[in-house]
VEXVEXPA-27978 format. One record per atom (N, C-alpha, C): residue in three letters; atom name; x, y, z. Coordinates in steps of 0.1 Angstrom, whole numbers, m for minus. Each point is the difference from the previous one (the first is absolute). Layout:
BEGIN
ALA|CA|X|Y|Z
...
//
This chain:
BEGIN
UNK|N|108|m161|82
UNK|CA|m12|m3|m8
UNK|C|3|m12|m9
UNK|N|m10|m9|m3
UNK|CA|4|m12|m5
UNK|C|m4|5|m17
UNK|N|2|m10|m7
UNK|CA|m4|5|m16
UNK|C|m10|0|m2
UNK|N|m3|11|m9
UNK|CA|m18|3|m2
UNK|C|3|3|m18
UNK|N|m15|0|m7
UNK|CA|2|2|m17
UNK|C|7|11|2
UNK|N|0|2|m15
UNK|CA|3|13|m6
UNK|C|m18|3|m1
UNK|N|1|13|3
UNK|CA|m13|4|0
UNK|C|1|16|m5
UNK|N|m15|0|m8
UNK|CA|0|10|m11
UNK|C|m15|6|2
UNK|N|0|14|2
UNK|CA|m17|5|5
UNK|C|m2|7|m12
UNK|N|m12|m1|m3
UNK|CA|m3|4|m11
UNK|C|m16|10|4
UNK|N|0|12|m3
UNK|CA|m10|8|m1
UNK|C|m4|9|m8
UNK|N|m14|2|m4
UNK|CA|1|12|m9
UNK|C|m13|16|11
UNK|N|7|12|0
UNK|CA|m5|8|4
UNK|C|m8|9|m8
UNK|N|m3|13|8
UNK|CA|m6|12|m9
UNK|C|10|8|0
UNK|N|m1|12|m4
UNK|CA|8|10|1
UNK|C|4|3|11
UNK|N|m13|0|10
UNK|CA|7|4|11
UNK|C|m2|m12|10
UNK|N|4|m5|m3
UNK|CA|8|m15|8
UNK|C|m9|m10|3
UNK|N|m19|m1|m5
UNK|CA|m8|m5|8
UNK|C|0|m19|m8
UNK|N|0|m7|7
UNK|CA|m6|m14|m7
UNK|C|m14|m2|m1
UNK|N|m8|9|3
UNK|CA|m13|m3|m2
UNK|C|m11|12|3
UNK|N|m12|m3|m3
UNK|CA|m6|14|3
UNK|C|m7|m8|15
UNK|N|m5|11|9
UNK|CA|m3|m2|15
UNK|C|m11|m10|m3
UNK|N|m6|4|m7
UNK|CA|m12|m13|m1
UNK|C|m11|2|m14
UNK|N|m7|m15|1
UNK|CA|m6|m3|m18
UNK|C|7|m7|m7
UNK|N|1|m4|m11
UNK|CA|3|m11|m4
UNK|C|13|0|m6
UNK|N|8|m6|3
UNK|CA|14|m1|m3
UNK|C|10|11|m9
UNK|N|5|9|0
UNK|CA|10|7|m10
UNK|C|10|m7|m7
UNK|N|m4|3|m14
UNK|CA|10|m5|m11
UNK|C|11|6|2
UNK|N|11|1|6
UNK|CA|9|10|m7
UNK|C|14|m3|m14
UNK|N|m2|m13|1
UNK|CA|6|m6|m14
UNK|C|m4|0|m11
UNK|N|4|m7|m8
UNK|CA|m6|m2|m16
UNK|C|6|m17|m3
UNK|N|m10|m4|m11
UNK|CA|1|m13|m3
UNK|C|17|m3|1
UNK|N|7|7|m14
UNK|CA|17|1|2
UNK|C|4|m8|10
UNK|N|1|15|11
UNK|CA|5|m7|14
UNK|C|m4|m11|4
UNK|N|m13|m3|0
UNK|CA|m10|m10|13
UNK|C|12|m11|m13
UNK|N|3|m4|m14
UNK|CA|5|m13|m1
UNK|C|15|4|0
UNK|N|9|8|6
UNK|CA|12|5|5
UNK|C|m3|m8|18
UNK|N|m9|3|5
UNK|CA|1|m3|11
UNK|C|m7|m17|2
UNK|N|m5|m8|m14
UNK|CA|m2|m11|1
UNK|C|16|m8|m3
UNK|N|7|5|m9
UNK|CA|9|m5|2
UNK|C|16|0|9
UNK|N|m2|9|8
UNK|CA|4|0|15
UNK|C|m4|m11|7
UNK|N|m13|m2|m2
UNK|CA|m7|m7|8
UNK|C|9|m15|m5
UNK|N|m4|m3|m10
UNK|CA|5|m12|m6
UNK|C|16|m4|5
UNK|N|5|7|1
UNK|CA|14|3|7
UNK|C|1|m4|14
UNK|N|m9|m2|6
UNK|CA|0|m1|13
UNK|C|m6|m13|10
UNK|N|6|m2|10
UNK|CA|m6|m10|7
UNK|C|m11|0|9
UNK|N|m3|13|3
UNK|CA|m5|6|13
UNK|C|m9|14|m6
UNK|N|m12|1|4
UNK|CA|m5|18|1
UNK|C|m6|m3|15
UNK|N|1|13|4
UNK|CA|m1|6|14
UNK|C|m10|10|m5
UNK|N|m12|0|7
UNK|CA|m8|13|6
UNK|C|m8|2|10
UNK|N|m3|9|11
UNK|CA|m9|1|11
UNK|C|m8|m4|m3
UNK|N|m8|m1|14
UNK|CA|m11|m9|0
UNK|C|m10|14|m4
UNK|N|0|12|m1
UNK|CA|m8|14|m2
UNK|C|m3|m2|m19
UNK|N|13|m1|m2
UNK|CA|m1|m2|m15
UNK|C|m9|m13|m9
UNK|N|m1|m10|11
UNK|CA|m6|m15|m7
UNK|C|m14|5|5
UNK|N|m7|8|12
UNK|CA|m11|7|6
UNK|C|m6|7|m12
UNK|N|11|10|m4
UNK|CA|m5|9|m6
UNK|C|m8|4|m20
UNK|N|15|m12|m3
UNK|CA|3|m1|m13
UNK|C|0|m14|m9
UNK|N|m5|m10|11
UNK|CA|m1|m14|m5
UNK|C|12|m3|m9
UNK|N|11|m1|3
UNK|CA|10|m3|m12
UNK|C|m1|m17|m2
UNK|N|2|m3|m13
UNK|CA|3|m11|m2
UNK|C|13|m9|2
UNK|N|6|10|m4
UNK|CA|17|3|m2
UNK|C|6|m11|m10
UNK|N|m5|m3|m11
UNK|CA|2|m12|m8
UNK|C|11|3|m11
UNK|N|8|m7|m5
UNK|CA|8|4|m10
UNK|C|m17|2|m16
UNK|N|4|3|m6
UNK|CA|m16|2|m8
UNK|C|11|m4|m13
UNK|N|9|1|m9
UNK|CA|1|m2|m13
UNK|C|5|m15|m1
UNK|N|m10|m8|m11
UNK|CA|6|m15|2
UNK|C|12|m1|m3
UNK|N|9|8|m8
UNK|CA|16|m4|m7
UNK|C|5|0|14
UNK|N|m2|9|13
UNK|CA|3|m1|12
UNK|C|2|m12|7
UNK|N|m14|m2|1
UNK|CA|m7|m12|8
UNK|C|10|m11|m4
UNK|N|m1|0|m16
UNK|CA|3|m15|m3
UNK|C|17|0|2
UNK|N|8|13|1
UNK|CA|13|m5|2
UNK|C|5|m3|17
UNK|N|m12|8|8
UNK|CA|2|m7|16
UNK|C|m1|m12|2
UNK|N|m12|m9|m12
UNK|CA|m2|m10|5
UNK|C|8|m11|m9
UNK|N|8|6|m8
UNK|CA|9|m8|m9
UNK|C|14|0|11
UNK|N|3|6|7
UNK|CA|10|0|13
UNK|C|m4|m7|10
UNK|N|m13|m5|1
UNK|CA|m1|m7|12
UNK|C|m9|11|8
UNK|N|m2|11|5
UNK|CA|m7|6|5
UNK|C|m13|5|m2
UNK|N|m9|m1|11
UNK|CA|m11|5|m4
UNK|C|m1|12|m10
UNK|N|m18|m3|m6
UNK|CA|m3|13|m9
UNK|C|4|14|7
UNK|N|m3|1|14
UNK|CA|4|13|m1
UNK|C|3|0|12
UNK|N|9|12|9
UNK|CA|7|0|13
UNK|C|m10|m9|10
UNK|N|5|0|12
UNK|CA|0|0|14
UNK|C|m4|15|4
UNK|N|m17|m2|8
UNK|CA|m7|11|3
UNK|C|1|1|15
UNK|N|5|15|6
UNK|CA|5|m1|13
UNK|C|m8|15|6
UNK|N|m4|0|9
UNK|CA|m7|11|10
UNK|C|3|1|14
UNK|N|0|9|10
UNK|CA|4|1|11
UNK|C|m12|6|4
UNK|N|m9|0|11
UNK|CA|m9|2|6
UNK|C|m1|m2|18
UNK|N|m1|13|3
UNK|CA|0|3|15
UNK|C|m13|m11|9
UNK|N|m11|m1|m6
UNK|CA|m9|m8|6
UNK|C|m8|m13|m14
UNK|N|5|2|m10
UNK|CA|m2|m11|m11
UNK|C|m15|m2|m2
UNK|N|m9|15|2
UNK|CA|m14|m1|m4
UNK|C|m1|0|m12
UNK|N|4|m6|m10
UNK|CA|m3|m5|m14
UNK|C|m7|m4|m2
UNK|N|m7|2|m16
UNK|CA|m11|m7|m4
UNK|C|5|m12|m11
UNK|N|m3|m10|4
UNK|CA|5|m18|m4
UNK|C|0|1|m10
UNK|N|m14|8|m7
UNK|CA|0|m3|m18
UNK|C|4|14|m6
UNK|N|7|9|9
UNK|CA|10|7|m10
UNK|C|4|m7|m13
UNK|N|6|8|m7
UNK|CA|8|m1|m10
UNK|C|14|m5|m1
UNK|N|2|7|12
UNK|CA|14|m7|4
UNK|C|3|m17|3
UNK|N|m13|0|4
UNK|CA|2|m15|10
UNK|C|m9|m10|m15
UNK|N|m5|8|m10
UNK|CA|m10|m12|m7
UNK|C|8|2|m13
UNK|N|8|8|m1
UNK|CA|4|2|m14
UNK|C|15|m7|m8
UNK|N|m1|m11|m5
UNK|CA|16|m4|m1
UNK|C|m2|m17|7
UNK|N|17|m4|m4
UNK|CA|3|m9|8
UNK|C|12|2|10
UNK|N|6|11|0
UNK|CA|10|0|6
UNK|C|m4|m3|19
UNK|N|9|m2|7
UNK|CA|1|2|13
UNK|C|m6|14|6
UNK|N|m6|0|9
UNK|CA|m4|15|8
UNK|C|6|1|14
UNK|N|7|7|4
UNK|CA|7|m1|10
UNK|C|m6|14|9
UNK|N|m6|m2|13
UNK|CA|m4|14|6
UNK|C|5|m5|17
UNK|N|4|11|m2
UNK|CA|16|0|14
UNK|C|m9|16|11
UNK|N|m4|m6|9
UNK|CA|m8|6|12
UNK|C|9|m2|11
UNK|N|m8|8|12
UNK|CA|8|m3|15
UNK|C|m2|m7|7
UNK|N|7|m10|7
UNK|CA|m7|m9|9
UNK|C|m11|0|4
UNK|N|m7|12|9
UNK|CA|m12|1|3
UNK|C|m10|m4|m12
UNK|N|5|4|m14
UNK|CA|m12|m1|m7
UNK|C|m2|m10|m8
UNK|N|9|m9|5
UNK|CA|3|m15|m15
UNK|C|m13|m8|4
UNK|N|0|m7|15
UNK|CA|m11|m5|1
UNK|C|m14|5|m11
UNK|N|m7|9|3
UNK|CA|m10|6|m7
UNK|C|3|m3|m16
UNK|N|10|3|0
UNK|CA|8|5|m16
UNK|C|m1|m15|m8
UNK|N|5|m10|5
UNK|CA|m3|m15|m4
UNK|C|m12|m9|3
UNK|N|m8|5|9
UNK|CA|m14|2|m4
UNK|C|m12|3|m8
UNK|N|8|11|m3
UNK|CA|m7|8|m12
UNK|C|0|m1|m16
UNK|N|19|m3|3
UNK|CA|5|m4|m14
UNK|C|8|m5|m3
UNK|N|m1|m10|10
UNK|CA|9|m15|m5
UNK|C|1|m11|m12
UNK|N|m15|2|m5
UNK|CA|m4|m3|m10
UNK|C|6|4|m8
UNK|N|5|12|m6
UNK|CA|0|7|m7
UNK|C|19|7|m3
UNK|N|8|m3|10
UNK|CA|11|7|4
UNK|C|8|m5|8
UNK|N|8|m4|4
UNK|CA|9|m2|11
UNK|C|5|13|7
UNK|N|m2|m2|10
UNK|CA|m3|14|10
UNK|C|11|m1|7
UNK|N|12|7|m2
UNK|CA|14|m1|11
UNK|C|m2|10|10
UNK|N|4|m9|12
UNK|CA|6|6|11
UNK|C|8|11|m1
UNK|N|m2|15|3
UNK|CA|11|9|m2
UNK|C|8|6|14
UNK|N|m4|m7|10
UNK|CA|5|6|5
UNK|C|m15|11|11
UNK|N|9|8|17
UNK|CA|m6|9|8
UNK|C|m7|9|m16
UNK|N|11|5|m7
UNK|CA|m9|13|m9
UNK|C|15|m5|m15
UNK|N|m11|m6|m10
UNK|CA|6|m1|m14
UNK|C|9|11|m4
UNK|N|11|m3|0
UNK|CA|12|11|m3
UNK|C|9|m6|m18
UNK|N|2|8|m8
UNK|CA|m1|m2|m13
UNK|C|15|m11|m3
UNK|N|9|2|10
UNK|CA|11|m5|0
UNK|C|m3|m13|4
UNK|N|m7|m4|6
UNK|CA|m2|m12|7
UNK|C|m8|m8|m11
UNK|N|m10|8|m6
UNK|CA|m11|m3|m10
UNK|C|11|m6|m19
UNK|N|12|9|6
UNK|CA|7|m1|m13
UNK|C|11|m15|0
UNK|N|4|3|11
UNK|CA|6|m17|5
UNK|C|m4|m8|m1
UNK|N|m15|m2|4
UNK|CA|m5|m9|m1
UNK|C|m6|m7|m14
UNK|N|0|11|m11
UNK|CA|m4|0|m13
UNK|C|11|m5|m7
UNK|N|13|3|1
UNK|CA|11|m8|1
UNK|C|3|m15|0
UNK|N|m5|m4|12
UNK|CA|0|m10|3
UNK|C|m10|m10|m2
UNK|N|m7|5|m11
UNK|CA|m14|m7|m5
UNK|C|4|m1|m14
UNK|N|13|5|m6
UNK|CA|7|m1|m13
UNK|C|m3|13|m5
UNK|N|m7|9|5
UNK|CA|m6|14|m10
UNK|C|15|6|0
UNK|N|7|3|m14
UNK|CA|17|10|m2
UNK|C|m5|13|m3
UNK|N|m16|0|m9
UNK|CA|m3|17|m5
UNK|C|m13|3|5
UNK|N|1|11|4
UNK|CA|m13|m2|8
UNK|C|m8|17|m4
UNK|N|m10|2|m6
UNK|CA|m10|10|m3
UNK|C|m7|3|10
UNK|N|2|17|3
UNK|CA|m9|3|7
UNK|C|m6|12|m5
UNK|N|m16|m2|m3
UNK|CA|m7|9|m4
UNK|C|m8|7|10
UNK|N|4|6|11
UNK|CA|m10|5|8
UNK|C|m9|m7|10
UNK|N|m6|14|10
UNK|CA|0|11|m2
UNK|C|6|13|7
UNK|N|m1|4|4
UNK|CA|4|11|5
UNK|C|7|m3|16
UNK|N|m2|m7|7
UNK|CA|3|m3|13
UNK|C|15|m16|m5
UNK|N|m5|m7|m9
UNK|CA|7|m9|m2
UNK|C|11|7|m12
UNK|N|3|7|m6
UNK|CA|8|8|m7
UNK|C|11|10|13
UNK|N|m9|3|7
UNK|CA|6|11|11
UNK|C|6|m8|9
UNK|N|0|m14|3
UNK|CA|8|m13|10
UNK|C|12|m3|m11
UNK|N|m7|m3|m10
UNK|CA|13|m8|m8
UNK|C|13|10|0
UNK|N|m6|12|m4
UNK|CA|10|9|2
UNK|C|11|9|9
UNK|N|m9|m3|9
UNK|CA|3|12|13
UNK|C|13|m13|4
UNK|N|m7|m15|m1
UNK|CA|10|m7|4
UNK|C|10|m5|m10
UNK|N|6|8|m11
UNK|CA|11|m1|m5
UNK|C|m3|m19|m9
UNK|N|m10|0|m1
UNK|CA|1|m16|m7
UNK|C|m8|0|m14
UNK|N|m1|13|m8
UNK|CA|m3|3|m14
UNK|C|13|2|m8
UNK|N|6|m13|m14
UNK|CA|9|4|m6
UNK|C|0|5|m12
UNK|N|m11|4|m6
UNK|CA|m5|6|m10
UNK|C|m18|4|m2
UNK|N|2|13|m1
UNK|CA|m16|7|m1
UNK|C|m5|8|m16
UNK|N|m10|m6|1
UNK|CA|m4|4|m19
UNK|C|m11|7|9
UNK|N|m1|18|m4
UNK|CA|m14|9|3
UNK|C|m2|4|m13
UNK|N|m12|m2|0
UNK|CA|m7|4|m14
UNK|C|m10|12|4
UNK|N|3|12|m3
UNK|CA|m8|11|3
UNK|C|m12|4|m16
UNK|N|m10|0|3
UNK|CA|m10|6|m7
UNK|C|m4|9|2
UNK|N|m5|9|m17
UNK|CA|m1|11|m3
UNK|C|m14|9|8
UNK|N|3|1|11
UNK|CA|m17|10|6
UNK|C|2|m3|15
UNK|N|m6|8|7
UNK|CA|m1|1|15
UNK|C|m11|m5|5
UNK|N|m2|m9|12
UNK|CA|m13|m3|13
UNK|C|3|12|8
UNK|N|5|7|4
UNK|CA|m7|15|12
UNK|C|m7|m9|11
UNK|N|2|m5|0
UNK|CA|m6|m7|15
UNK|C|5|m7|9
UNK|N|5|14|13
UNK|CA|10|m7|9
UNK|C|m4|m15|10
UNK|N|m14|0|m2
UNK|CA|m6|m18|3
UNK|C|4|m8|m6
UNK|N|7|0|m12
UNK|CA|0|m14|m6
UNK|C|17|0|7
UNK|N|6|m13|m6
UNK|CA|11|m4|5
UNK|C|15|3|m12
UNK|N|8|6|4
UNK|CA|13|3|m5
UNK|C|6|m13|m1
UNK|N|12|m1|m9
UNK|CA|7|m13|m4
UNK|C|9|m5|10
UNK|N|2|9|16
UNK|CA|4|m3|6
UNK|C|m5|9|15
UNK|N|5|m5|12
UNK|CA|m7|9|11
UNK|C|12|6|5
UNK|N|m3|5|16
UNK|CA|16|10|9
UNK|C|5|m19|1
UNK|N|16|5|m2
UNK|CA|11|m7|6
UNK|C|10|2|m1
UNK|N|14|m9|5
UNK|CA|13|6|m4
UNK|C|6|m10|m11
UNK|N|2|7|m12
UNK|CA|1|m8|m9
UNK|C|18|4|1
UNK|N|8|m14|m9
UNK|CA|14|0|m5
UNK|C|0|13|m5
UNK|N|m5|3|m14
UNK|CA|m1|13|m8
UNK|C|m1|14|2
UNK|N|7|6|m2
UNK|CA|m2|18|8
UNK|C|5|11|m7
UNK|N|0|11|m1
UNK|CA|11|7|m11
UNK|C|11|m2|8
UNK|N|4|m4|6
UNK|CA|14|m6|m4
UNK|C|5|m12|0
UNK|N|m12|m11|m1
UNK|CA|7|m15|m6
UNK|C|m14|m2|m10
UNK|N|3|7|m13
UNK|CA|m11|m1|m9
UNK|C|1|m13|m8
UNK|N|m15|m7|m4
UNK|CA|m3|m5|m7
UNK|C|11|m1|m14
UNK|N|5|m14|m6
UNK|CA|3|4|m16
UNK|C|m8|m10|m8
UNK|N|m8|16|m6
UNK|CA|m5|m3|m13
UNK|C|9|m9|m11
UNK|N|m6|m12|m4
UNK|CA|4|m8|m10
UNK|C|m3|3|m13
UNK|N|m15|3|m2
UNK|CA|m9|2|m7
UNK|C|m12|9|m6
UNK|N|m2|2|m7
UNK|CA|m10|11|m8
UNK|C|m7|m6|m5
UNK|N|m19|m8|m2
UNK|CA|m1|0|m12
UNK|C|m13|6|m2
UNK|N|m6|6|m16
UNK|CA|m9|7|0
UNK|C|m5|m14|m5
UNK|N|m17|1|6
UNK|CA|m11|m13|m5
UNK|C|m13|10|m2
UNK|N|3|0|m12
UNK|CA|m15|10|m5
UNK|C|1|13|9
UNK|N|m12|m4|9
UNK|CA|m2|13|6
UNK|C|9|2|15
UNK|N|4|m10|6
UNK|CA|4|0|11
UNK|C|15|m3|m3
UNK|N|7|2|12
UNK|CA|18|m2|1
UNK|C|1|m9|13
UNK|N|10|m9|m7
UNK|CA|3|m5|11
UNK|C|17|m1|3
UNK|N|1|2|15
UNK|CA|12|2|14
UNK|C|5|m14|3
UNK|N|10|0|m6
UNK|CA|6|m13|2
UNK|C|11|2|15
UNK|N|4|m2|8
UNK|CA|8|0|7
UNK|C|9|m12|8
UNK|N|16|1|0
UNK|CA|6|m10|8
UNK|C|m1|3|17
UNK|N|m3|m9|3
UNK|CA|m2|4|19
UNK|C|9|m7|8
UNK|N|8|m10|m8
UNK|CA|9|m8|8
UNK|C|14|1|m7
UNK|N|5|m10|2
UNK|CA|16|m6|m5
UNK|C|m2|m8|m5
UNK|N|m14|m6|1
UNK|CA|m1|m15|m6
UNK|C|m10|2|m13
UNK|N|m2|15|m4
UNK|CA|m9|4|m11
UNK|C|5|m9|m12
UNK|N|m8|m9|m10
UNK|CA|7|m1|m9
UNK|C|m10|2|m10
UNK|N|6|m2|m12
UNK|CA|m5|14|m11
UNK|C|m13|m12|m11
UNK|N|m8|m11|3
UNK|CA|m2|m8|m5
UNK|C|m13|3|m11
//
C-alpha cells in the first residue's frame, strides 16, 4: 500500500449505537460544546470525507465555522476550510447541495468507472469527479488523497463509509461521542454495519480518552501505531 493521511473518524451515536433516527428531520445527538470541539478538528485538517447518503440526507456544509479558525488556515496559506470529499456508487447528486455550494475549498467525488461519465456531467461544474476505479475501495480512495497533498484526513460518516474505513484497517484515531437517550428503531442506521473488523475481545481497542461535554461523553480511541496524541 502506498501512503495515505493519517485519518481520524469522528461520530457521535445514541445509546444504543444509532446515528440517526429512521426518518424526519435530522437527529441532534450533540450539543453546541461538541459541534465547536468538532469544528476545530475540522480546522486541523485537510480533508472531510462523507457518503454520498449523508450529503442526500443531511445537507452538510462541512465548513470550519469559527473565524479565529478560518483566519489561522488562511494565515498558513490554506483554504478557509478543508478539502470536501464523497464516494458515490452512481453520483446521483444534487449540484446545489450544500456540499457542492458551500465554501471554497476543492470537492472531490470519487465514483466507478461506469458512473464518472454521468457523474461529470452532472457535476462537473461543481466537483472534480475522480475515476475510482471497477468498485471505489477506501485504500485506493486514501492513496490517492495522499497524493493530492491531503496528510489528515476527517471522516465523518456514514455508516457504510465508517464500516469500509474500518473493516479496512485505514482509521488511525476515532472520537465517538455517545448521547444521552435511545432511537429503538432497528430502521435507522448503526455507527457501523456486519464486517470483519481489526478489533475483537482479543485485540481490543485502546481507549486514550474520557471526556465529559455537558450532557454527552466522548470515546477517544488509538486504532493505529501511527495514533498521535494532537
Amino acid at each position: 500500500m502506498r501512503e495515505r493521511p493519517y485519518t481520524l473518524l469522528s461520530c457521535a451515536i445514541s445509546l444504543d449505537g444509532y446515528l440517526d433516527r429512521a426518518s424526519g428531520p435530522r437527529l441532534m445527538l450533540s450539543n453546541d460544546a461538541d459541534f465547536d470541539r468538532v469544528d476545530a478538528l475540522r480546522a486541523r485538517c485537510d480533508a472531510i470525507l462523507v457518503g454520498a447518503r449523508t450529503i442526500r440526507r443531511d445537507n452538510p456544509r462541512l465548513l470550519v465555522r469559527a473565524p479565529e479558525r478560518i483566519a489561522q488556515r488562511t494565515a498558513h496559506g490554506m483554504s478557509p476550510s478543508p478539502v470536501k470529499v464523497t464516494v458515490s456508487e452512481h453520483a446521483r447528486l444534487d449540484p446545489c447541495a450544500a456540499f457542492f455550494t458551500a465554501g471554497e475549498a476543492e470537492k472531490l467525488v470519487f465514483c466507478p468507472t461506469g458512473a464518472t461519465a454521468g457523474a461529470r456531467a452532472r457535476l462537473g461544474d461543481v466537483a472534480t469527479v475522480v475515476d475510482g476505479g471497477r468498485h471505489v475501495d477506501m485504500v485506493g480512495l486514501s492513496e490517492d488523497l495522499h497524493d493530492r497533498g491531503v496528510r489528515r484526513l476527517m471522516v465523518e460518516g456514514g455508516s457504510s463509509v465508517h464500516t469500509q474505513f474500518l473493516t479496512a484497517g485505514l482509521a488511525d484515531e476515532l472520537h465517538l461521542v455517545i448521547a444521552p437517550f435511545f432511537v429503538g428503531d432497528s430502521r435507522a442506521h448503526h455507527f457501523v454495519g456486519d464486517g470483519q473488523f481489526p478489533w475483537s475481545p482479543d485485540r481490543r481497542a485502546r481507549l486514550v480518552e474520557t471526556r465529559q461535554i455537558y450532557d454527552v461523553v466522548l470515546l477517544r480511541y488509538a486504532l493505529s501505531d501511527r495514533f498521535t496524541d494532537l
